[in-house]
N, C-alpha and C positions, 0 to 999 in steps of 0.2 A: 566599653570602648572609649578613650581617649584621643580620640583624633577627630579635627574640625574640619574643614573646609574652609577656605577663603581663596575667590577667585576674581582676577581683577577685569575690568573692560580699558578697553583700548581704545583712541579717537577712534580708530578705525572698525568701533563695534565690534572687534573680533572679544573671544573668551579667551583667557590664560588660563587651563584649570591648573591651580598648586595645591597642595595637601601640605596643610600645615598642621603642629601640633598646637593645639588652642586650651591645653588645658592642664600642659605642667605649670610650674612653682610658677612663683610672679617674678624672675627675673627675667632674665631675656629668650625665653620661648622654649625651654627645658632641652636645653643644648640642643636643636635641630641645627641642620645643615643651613648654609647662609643661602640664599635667596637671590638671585642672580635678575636686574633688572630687564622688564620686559622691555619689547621694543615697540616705540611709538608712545603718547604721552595717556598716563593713567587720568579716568576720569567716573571709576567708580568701585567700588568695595562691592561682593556679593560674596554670600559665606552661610554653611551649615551653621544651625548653633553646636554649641558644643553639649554633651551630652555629662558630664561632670565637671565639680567646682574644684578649684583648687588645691581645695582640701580633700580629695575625693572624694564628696558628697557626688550621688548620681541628681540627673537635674535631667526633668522630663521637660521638654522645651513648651509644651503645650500647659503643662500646669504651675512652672515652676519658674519661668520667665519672667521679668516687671522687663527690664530696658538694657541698652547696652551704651558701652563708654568708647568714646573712642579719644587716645590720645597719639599726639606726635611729639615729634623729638630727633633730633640733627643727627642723633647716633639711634644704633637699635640695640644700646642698652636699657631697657623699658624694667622701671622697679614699681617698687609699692607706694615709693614716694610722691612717683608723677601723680599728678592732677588731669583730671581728662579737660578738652576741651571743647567736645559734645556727647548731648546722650540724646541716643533716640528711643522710643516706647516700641517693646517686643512685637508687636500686635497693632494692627491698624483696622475698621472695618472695612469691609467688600461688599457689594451690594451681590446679594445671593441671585446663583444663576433666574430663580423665577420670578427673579426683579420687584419682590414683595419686601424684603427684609434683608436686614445686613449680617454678613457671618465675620467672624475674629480672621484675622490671614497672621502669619507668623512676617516680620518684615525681615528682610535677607540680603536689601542690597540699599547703598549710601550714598549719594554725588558727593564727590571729592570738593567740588566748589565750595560747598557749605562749611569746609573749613579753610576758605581763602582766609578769612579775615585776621588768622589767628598763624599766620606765613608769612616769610618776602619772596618776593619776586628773586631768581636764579640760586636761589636754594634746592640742595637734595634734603627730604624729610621724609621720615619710616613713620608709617598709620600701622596700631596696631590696634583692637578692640577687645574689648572683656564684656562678656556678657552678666548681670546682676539678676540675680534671682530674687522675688518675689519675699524673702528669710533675709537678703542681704547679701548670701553668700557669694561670692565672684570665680569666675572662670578665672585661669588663669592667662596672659594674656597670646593673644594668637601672635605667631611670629609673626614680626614688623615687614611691610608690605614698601619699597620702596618708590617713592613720591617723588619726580624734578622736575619742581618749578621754573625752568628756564625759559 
């Protein structure tokens, strides 16, 4: 399968589910349909991994995950060029329900804040994410997720 998940939160803690494709080529999101902004202001990323790389390598999220990228950019044309301007680790611990020991959790959702620093204030900005695998290999990137900083 070839299709991701990427779902946004709303101030207003509500869910947007959208179905994105997260794992054609690395231009801008393997032609899917454009992405109509939600309403109310986004303040977080939640999203399936994706389950193939780029290249269609299959990519089992549990053994084949290291981190993911997230970059932005004023338009949602997203190439191989861009530079990300964070990455988070696939995987974080949890303390296991019998509260003796910690288990791996897969991470799935990102505060938008944590790339204030890297924005201006009354800008529109598309976050898109690629996930890296553990070999290197990269998802390709999930369609661009539109951001206004107003």
């Amino acid at each position: 399968m070839n299709r991701s998940s990427l779902r946004l939160t709303v101030s207003a803690i509500t869910l947007i589910g959208i179905i994105f494709s997260g794992c054609g080529g690395g231009g801008g999101g393997g032609g899917s349909s454009a992405v109509s902004p939600p309403s109310g202001s986004v303040t977080a990323l939640e999203w399936d991994p994706p389950r193939v790389a780029a290249d269609g390598t299959p990519m089992d999220s549990r053994r084949d995950l290291d981190y993911y990228e997230f970059y932005l950019r004023t338009d949602q044309n997203f190439t191989e060029n861009d530079q990300p301007v964070a990455q988070v680790a696939a995987f974080y611990d949890v303390l296991s329900p019998n509260g003796k020991s910690f288990v791996r959790d897969l991470t799935k959702e990102f505060t938008l804040d944590n790339l204030l620093p890297f924005t201006e204030q009354g800008k529109r900005y598309y976050v898109s994410i690629r996930a890296v695998g553990v070999d290197g290999l990269k998802s390709g990137f999930m369609v661009p997720v539109p951001w206004d900083l107003s």
